[in-house]
LORO-28469 format. One line per 8 residues: number of its first residue (from 1); their letters; for each residue x, y, z negated of C-alpha. Coordinates in steps of 0.1 Angstrom, whole numbers. Each point is the difference from the previous one (the first is absolute). Example, Ala and Ser with C-alpha at 12.3 -4.5 7.8 and 13.67 -1.06 7.14 Angstrom:
BEGIN
1 = AS = 123 -45 -78; 14 34 7
This chain:
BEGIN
1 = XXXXXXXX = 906 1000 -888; -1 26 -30; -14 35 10; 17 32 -4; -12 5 -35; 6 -35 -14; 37 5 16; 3 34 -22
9 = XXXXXXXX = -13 -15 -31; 27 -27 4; 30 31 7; -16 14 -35; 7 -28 -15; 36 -4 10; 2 41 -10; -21 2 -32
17 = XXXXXXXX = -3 -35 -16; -14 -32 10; -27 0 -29; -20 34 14; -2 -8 32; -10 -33 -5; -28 16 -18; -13 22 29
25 = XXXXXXXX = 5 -28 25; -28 -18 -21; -21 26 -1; 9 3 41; -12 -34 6; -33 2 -20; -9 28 17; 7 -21 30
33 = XXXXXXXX = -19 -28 -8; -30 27 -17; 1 -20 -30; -18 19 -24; 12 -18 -35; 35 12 -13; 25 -24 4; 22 -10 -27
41 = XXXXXXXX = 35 16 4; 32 -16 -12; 20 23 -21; 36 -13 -9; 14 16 -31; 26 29 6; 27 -26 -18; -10 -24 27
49 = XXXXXXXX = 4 23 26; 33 11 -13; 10 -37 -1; -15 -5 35; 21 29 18; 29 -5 -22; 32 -12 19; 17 -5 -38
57 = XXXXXXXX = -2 -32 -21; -32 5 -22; -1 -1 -31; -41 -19 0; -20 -1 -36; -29 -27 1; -26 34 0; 15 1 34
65 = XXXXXXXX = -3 -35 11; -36 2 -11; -8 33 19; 15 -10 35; -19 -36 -4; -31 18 -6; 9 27 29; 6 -36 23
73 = XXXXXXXX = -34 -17 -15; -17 32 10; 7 -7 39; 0 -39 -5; -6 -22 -23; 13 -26 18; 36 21 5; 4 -1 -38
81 = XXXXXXXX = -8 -32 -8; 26 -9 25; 25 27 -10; 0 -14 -35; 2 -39 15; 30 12 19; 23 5 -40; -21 -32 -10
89 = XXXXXXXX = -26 17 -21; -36 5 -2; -2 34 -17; 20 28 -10; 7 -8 -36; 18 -35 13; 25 18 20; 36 0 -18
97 = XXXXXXXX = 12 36 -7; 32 -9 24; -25 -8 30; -21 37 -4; 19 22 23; 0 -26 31; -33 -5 -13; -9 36 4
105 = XXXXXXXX = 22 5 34; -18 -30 15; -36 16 -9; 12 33 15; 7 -21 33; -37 -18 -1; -15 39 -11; 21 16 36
113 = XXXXXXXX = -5 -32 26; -41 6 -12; -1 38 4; 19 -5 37; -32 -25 9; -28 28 -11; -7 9 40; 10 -34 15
Protein backbone atom coordinates (compact mmCIF):
# COMPACT_ATOMS: atom_id res chain seq x y z
CA UNK A 1 0.00 0.00 0.00
CA UNK A 2 1.99 3.31 -0.96
CA UNK A 3 1.92 6.01 1.93
CA UNK A 4 0.66 9.42 1.58
CA UNK A 5 3.94 10.80 0.42
CA UNK A 6 4.88 8.05 -2.06
CA UNK A 7 1.16 8.73 -3.49
CA UNK A 8 2.18 12.70 -3.84
CA UNK A 9 5.36 12.01 -5.41
CA UNK A 10 3.54 9.85 -8.04
CA UNK A 11 0.62 13.06 -8.54
CA UNK A 12 4.09 15.17 -9.14
CA UNK A 13 4.96 13.24 -11.48
CA UNK A 14 1.85 13.17 -13.55
CA UNK A 15 1.97 17.33 -12.90
CA UNK A 16 5.73 18.18 -13.27
CA UNK A 17 7.43 15.34 -15.31
CA UNK A 18 8.04 11.83 -14.86
CA UNK A 19 11.96 12.21 -14.79
CA UNK A 20 12.00 14.53 -11.38
CA UNK A 21 9.86 12.75 -9.52
CA UNK A 22 11.29 9.65 -10.29
CA UNK A 23 14.31 11.15 -8.92
CA UNK A 24 12.95 12.05 -5.41
CA UNK A 25 11.09 8.77 -5.23
CA UNK A 26 14.74 7.18 -5.18
CA UNK A 27 16.00 9.28 -2.85
CA UNK A 28 12.44 8.45 -0.81
CA UNK A 29 13.15 4.89 -0.81
CA UNK A 30 16.82 5.05 0.27
CA UNK A 31 16.00 6.92 3.01
CA UNK A 32 13.55 4.17 3.67
CA UNK A 33 15.74 1.46 3.45
CA UNK A 34 18.76 3.93 5.45
CA UNK A 35 21.07 3.08 2.82
CA UNK A 36 23.77 5.21 3.22
CA UNK A 37 25.65 4.89 -0.40
CA UNK A 38 24.02 7.11 -3.25
CA UNK A 39 22.28 5.18 -5.56
CA UNK A 40 22.73 5.55 -9.18
CA UNK A 41 19.93 7.53 -10.76
CA UNK A 42 18.72 7.05 -14.28
CA UNK A 43 18.62 10.28 -16.20
CA UNK A 44 16.93 10.04 -19.75
CA UNK A 45 17.96 12.78 -22.13
CA UNK A 46 15.48 15.77 -22.50
CA UNK A 47 15.16 14.43 -26.38
CA UNK A 48 14.15 11.13 -24.94
CA UNK A 49 11.73 12.58 -22.71
CA UNK A 50 10.26 14.61 -25.45
CA UNK A 51 10.12 11.36 -27.55
CA UNK A 52 8.68 9.52 -24.48
CA UNK A 53 5.63 12.06 -23.81
CA UNK A 54 5.21 12.88 -27.37
CA UNK A 55 1.78 11.72 -28.82
CA UNK A 56 3.43 12.75 -32.56
CA UNK A 57 5.29 10.45 -34.86
CA UNK A 58 9.12 11.02 -33.83
CA UNK A 59 11.43 11.85 -35.73
CA UNK A 60 14.40 9.37 -33.50
CA UNK A 61 18.33 10.00 -34.42
CA UNK A 62 20.63 6.95 -33.28
CA UNK A 63 21.99 9.59 -30.29
CA UNK A 64 18.55 8.90 -29.11
CA UNK A 65 18.36 5.18 -29.49
CA UNK A 66 21.57 5.01 -27.61
CA UNK A 67 20.44 7.38 -24.75
CA UNK A 68 17.05 5.57 -23.92
CA UNK A 69 18.98 2.02 -24.12
CA UNK A 70 21.33 3.35 -21.71
CA UNK A 71 18.37 5.12 -19.57
CA UNK A 72 16.74 1.06 -19.84
CA UNK A 73 20.34 -0.63 -18.99
CA UNK A 74 20.44 1.73 -16.03
CA UNK A 75 17.23 -0.08 -14.43
CA UNK A 76 17.99 -3.53 -16.09
CA UNK A 77 20.27 -4.91 -17.85
CA UNK A 78 18.32 -7.66 -18.56
CA UNK A 79 15.28 -5.17 -20.07
CA UNK A 80 17.80 -4.06 -22.71
CA UNK A 81 19.17 -6.87 -23.76
CA UNK A 82 15.69 -8.01 -24.36
CA UNK A 83 14.47 -4.70 -25.75
CA UNK A 84 17.05 -4.91 -28.44
CA UNK A 85 16.24 -8.92 -29.08
CA UNK A 86 12.71 -7.92 -29.50
CA UNK A 87 13.96 -5.71 -33.44
CA UNK A 88 16.39 -8.73 -33.76
CA UNK A 89 19.53 -7.03 -32.56
CA UNK A 90 22.11 -7.24 -30.05
CA UNK A 91 23.17 -3.53 -29.75
CA UNK A 92 22.16 -0.26 -30.77
CA UNK A 93 24.38 0.28 -33.82
CA UNK A 94 22.57 -2.99 -35.46
CA UNK A 95 19.15 -1.46 -35.37
CA UNK A 96 17.98 -0.21 -38.97
CA UNK A 97 17.28 3.51 -38.98
CA UNK A 98 13.41 2.55 -40.06
CA UNK A 99 13.14 0.41 -36.73
CA UNK A 100 14.43 3.58 -34.13
CA UNK A 101 11.27 5.30 -33.32
CA UNK A 102 9.30 1.87 -32.29
CA UNK A 103 12.56 1.18 -30.97
CA UNK A 104 12.58 4.20 -28.81
CA UNK A 105 8.61 4.01 -28.03
CA UNK A 106 9.05 0.42 -26.92
CA UNK A 107 11.96 1.46 -24.41
CA UNK A 108 9.78 4.34 -23.12
CA UNK A 109 7.08 1.42 -22.32
CA UNK A 110 9.91 -0.91 -20.41
CA UNK A 111 11.39 2.72 -18.66
CA UNK A 112 7.15 3.57 -17.36
CA UNK A 113 5.99 -0.35 -16.47
CA UNK A 114 9.65 -0.21 -14.19
CA UNK A 115 8.98 3.21 -12.55
CA UNK A 116 5.10 1.92 -11.77
CA UNK A 117 6.88 -1.30 -9.79
CA UNK A 118 9.33 1.12 -7.52
CA UNK A 119 6.88 0.58 -4.29
CA UNK A 120 5.49 -2.88 -5.25
Amino acid sequence: MLSTEQIRYISKAVATGIVEAITELSRLQDEREEITQPTPQVVVEPAVQKECTSNETPQVTYEQVRAVTIAVAKISKDKAVAGLARFGAKNAKELKEDQWAPYVKYMCEVMDNAESRVFT
